[in-house]
Structure formats: C-alpha cells, structure tokens
N, C-alpha and C positions, 0 to 999 in steps of 0.2 A: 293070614286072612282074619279076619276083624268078625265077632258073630254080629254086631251093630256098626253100621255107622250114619251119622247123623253129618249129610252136608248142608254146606254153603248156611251155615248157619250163624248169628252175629252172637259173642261173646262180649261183651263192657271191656272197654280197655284193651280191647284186642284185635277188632276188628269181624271179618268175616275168615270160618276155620270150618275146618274139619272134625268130626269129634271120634275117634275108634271105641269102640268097647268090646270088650272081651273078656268073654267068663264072670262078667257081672260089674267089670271094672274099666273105667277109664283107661286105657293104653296108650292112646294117642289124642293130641291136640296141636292141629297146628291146618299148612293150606295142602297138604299134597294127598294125589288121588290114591284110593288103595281099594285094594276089593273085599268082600263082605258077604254073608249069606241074608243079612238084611239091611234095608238103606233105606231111611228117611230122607228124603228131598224139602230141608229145610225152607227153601226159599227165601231166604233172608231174617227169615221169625227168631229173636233173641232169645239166649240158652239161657237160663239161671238153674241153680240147684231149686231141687223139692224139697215142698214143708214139712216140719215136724211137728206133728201135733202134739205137745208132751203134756197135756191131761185134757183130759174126756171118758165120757161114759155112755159110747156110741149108741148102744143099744137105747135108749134112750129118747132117740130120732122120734121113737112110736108116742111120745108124750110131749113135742114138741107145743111150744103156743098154751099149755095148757097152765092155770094160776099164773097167769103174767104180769102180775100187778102186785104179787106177794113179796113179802120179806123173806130169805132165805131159810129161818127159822119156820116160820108160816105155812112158805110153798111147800117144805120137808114133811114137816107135822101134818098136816089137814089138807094137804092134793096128791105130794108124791108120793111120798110111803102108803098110805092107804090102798091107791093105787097098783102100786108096784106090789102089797099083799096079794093082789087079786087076780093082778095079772101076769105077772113076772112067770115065766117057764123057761124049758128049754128054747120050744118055739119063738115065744116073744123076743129071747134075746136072739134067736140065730134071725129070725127077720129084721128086728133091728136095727141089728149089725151089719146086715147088709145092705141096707139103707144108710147107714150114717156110713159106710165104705165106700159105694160109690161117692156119695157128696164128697165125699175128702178129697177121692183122686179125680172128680172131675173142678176142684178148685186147687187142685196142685199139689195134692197132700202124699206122700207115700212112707213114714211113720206116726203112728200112733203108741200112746204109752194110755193105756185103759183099763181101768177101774170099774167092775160093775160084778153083775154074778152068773153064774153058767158060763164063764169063760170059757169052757171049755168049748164051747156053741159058736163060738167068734172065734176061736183057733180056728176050727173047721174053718171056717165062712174064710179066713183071712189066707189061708192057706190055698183054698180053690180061688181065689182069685190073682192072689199074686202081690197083695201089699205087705207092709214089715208093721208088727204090731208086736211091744212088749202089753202081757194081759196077768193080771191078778185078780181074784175075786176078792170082793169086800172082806174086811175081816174086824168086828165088832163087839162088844162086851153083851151081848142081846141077842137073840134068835132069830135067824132070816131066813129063809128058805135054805143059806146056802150048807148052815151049819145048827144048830143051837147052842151050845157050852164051848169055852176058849177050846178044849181039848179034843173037841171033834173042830175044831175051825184050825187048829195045828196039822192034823192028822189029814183032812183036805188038803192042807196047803202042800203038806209033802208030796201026797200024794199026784197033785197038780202039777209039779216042779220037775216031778219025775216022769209025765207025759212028755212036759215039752220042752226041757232043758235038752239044748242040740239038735231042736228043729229047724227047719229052712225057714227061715224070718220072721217067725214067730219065737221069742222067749218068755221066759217065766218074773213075773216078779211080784214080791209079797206088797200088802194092799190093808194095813191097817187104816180105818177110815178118816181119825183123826185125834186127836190128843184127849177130847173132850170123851170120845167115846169107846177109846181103848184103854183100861187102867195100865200102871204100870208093868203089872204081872204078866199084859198080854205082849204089849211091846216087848220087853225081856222077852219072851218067847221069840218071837219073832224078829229082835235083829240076832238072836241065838244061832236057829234056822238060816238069815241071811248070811251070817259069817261062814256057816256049816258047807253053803251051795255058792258062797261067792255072788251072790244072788241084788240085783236093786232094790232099795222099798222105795213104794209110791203114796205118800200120807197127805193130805190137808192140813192145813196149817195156819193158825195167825187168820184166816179169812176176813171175820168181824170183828168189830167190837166186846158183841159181849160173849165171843167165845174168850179171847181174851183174857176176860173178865170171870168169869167162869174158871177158867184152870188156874187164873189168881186166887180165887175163894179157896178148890180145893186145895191147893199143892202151893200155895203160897208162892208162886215161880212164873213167870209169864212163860208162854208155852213153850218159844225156844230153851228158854232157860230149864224149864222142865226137863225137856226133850235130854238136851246138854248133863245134866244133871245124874239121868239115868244112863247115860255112854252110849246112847242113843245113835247119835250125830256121827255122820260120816261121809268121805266122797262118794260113796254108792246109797244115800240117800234121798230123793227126788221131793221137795215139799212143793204142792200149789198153794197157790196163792200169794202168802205170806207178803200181805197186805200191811199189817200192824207190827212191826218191831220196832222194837227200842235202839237206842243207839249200840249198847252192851249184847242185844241178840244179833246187831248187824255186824258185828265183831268176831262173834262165836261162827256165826254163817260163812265169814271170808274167814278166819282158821279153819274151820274142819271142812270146808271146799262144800259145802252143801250146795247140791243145784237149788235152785229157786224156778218153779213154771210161775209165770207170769199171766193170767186171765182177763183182761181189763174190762173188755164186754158185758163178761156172765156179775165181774164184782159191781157196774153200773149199773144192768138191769135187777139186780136184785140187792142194790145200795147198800154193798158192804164196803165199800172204799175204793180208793186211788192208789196201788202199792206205787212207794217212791222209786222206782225199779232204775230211774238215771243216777239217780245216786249207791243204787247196789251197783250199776256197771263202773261205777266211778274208784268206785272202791276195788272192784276187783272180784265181784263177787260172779260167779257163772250164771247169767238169766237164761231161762230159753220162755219159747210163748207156749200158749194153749188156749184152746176157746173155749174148755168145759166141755159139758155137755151138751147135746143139742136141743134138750128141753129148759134150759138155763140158759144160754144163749142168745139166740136161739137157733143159730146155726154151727156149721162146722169152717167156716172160710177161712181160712189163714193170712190170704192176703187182707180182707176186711179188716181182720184181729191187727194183723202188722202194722196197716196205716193207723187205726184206731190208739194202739199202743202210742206211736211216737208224738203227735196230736193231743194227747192227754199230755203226754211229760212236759210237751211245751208251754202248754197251756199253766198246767199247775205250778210252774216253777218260771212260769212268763221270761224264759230264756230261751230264745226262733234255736240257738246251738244246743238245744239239750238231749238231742240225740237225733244223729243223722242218719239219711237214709242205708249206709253202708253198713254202719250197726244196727241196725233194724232189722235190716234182712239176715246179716250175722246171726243175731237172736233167733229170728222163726227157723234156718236153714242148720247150720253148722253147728251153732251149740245144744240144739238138741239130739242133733244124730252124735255127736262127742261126748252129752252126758251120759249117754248111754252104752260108752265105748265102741261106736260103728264109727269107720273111717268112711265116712261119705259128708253132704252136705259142701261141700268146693268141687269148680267145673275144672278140675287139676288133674293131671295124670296121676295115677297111683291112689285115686278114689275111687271109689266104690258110685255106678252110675248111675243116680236118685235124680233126676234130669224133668227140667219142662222145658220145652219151648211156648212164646210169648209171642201171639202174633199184635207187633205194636202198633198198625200200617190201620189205625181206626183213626176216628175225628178225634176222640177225646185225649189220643197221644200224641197228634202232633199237632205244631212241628215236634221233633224229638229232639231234645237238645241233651237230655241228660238220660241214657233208660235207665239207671239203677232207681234213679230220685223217681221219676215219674210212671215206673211199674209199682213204686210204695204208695204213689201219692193219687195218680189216674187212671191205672186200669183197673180190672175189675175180673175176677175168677171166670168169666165167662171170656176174657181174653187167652189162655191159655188153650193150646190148641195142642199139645203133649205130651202125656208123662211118661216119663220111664221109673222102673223102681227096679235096683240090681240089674240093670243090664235090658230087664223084658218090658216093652211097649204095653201100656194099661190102657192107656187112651191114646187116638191119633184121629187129627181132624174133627176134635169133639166129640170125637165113636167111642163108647166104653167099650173092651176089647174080650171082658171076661165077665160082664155083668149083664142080664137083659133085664133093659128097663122095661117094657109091657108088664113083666114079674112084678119088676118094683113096683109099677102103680096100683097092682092087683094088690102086695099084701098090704099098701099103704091103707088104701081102700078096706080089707077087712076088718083091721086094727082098728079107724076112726069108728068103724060101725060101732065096734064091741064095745070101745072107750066111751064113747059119747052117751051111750046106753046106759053103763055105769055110772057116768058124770050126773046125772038127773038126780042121785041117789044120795052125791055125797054131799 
C-alpha cells in the first residue's frame, strides 16, 4: 500500500499514469490501480517535478517594493541595510519567512537554499510547515546583529550546524556574503569548517561590474580567480549570480564543478547584468535558477524566473535554440535539488516526491500541443493546483494545507505599518 497516490494524472512523453509514493519517494509510475492511505484524483492535471529555489533571502518578503529604482550598491547602502539595522529580529525574520514560504509553495516551489540572519527562525517556520530549505546565516567582515568579529561569526556557525545537521529537511549551510566582503582570513575559516562537517557554502559572486572591479583593485585577481587562488573552489560550493566571468574563470568553474544559481530577474531590476548562463550549460558547467530575494525581485516565482531566464538567453545571443524548454525546466527542477545532493527533481521511480500538478485545461494553454514548452512559456504560478514536497501534500486545489493565510495578511499588514513609519525618516 502506497502512503500517496496521485491518479489519472498526465506526465510528458508518457501519457496519463499512476504515480505511488511511499515513505517520501516515488515507488511507482505507470497505469495500474493500487490502494493508498491517500489519493489525489488528478483529473487529467500534468505532473512536473517542484522548483528549486537555489538563492533567496525569504525573510525579506517584509521589504518587498521598497528602493525599486536603485542600484544594488544604493538599494544596499541607503534603504536596506539601514533598514534591516532597525528592524531585523527574531520576529521579523520568523514572519518573514513565512511569508516568502508560502509564496514559494503556492508557485511550485518546495526547496529553498537561504541566506539571511536568525536562521534559526526559518528552521522553525520551515520545519512546521513541511518545505526543504538549506539556511545559513550571513557571515561578514563587519558587525550585524548576527555576530560582531570573524571569531564570534565562526563560533555561530558551529554552533548553528550542530542544531540542524540531520534534521528532516532542513540542513545547515555556511553563508559567507561575498568576496568583496569576506577577507581571505575569513573564507579560510569557513571552507576549514565546510571540509570539517562536509558542509555546502552559499556565497555571491561576480554579480556587478564594479564588484569585479573591486576585488581586482584589492587582490589583483578577478573574484573567481581570487576565490580559486585561495583553495576555495569546490563541488560543494554554491555561487549566485556569477554574472561577470572571464573566459579563464569559466574554465576554473567547469573543473572544480562549482554550481552556478542563476538570478536573471533580481540582476535586471537592479542592472547588474545578463550572466551568459547558455554558454555555462554548453560548457558543462552545473546552472540551477533562483529568484533572489523578494525585496530584489521582486517576487519568489520560479516559473516567471524559468521563462524569464530562457527569453533573455535568446534574446542576448539572438539564437530562437539557445536554450530549450527541456533544459530550462532541468535548471529550475533537477539541478538544483542535485546540487545539493537530494535525489529528487524527476517524475521517476526511485525519486524522492517534490511533485506539482498543473492544471493546463485554461485559455491561455490551449490548444496544448507541447505541455513542457508551453508550462515554460504560458502558464502562470497560479495554474498550479498541487504540491507535494517529500511525499506530503502542502497545497491541493490552491488550499495551502499547513499555512493560514488570514495570519499572513495580519503580519503582512503589521510590518508595512512599522516600515512605512520608519521610511518617512530615511
């Protein structure tokens, strides 16, 4: 007996099947009836794998819209950090985060890889509802609420690793912010730590121009090169963005297998570039997507991000084949639950069950001649009508299944008061 099963539901390439799940995994796919302690009555609505969100700073949801018009250097300097001085707690990030959780899994989302501080606030939050989130707190050369000196932000990190290393779908991963703002001395600490616990890091990277330019003044070395320099680089290293390399760092990236998150969104609205990322897949290099944060953003969509993504590549490289819809979805799906080492992101047996259903049966999808091309290219996160994460139902018929929204409008409502209040100020 199956603890999930999902019928009569359409898979690409397959037709209409059956889908078992059991113990959090894929068991069965194919047409024959079985029994189940739960059962979706797919009605024909198409299966695809759930997104990976591989960088964001959910918490963050609470500053959406705000400095919209800024340069990323700008928006940082003189609206968010100010901000996030005055406001940041525990509270703010655990409301937050439950705000930017929902949004995820009601547009398909069931991993997140997250950056931000009080992580420990978003375990909670990620854990009572039932999505997979890797979380690290910021880690900086400068004092933030979370730490003040490298050697209390080491002693954090441990300490954090050892909460949640071998929790249920939440894990630990270290979170230097970015090249420009970690010295060498701190990174050495911290991939020290990562080799110690076997552990990811989640950094920034390459994003602008004149960060670029920047870690050439200091270190003489463009930042990959930097990075590479100090033994940095490895398959268990996550960079965003990495917008700006050189031909010799897109070299260094496909030897030592560094993942690449991919942001196209958040690098357009705050015009730091177009990363060439068809040419990282061409190469060989591992992309996955991410949307950023949702005050950079300025959402958390994945599907929006995915179309967004492929639409740029064609455009900039004016080739209609420069990335199809099959590796597109590859990107937001599979290669981020694999950089991560989760065997999920494919509707295959012996996967682990990160599951939507898609109901395609609107005007804007048919006729339907292709659903892979035309869930990247036509619908829209409000056509998703299911998720699954590991096996358990989060959403079904557009009902979040572990979240009340009434709540969410309450603390969204509190936040803008306090925010808007402060905004007069700065």
């Amino acid at each position: 007996m199956f603890d999930l099963l999902i019928k009569d539901a359409q898979l690409p390439g397959k037709g209409r099947v059956n889908i078992g799940i059991k113990d959090g995994v894929i068991s069965y796919v194919g047409d024959r009836e079985s029994h189940a302690k739960e059962i979706i009555h797919a009605h024909g609505k198409y299966v695809f794998p759930a997104f990976a969100n591989m960088h964001t700073h959910i918490s963050m949801s609470l500053l959406r819209g705000i400095g919209a018009d800024f340069s990323l250097k700008d928006w940082l300097e003189k609206v968010i950090w100010p901000l996030e001085g005055k406001f940041v707690s525990p509270e703010f990030v655990r409301d937050g985060a439950l705000l930017g959780i929902a949004e995820s899994i009601l547009s398909g989302t069931t991993l997140l890889m997250d950056m931000y501080f009080f992580e420990e606030e978003i375990g909670a939050v990620a854990q009572e509802v039932g999505i997979r989130i890797g979380l690290g707190f910021g880690i900086l050369d400068f004092p933030t609420k979370v730490a003040k000196t490298q050697e209390e932000y080491i002693k954090r990190a441990r300490e954090f690793v050892k909460v949640f290393k071998g929790a249920h779908l939440v894990f630990p991963v270290l979170c230097p912010h970015a090249p420009y703002t970690c010295g060498p001395s701190t990174l050495l600490k911290i991939k020290e730590l990562a080799d110690e616990e076997n552990l990811y890091i989640h950094i920034h990277v390459a994003e602008t121009k004149e960060e670029v330019e920047r870690i050439r003044e200091t270190y003489g070395k463009t930042p990959v090169m930097h990075l590479e320099s100090l033994g940095f680089l490895s398959d268990r290293v996550i960079c965003a963005h990495m917008v700006w390399l050189s031909e010799e760092e897109r070299q260094v990236v496909k030897e030592r297998n560094v993942k690449v998150v991919h942001c196209p969104e958040s690098n357009l609205k705050l015009a730091s570039g177009i990363a060439p990322v068809w040419d990282y897949v061409r190469r060989g290099i591992h992309v996955c997507l991410g949307t950023d944060g949702p005050a950079s953003n300025d959402n958390l969509d994945m599907l929006e991000e995915t179309s967004t993504m492929v639409k740029l590549q064609r455009g900039v490289s004016l080739d209609p084949k420069a990335m199809d819809s099959e590796t597109a979805l590859r990107i937001a799906t599979y290669n981020g639950f694999s950089a991560c080492g989760i065997k999920a992101g494919k509707v295959e047996e012996g996967y682990e069950a990160d599951l939507i259903l898609v109901d395609m049966d609107k005007p804007h999808l048919q006729p339907l001649y292709d659903p892979v091309a035309q869930l990247i290219y036509s619908a829209k996160s409000s056509d998703i009508d299911t998720v699954i994460c590991k096996g358990k139902v989060l959403m079904e018929k557009r009902e979040l299944k572990t979240i009340d929204m009434d709540y969410l409008r309450f603390i969204a409502k509190k936040w803008r008061e306090q925010i808007e209040s402060s905004l007069r100020s700065l």
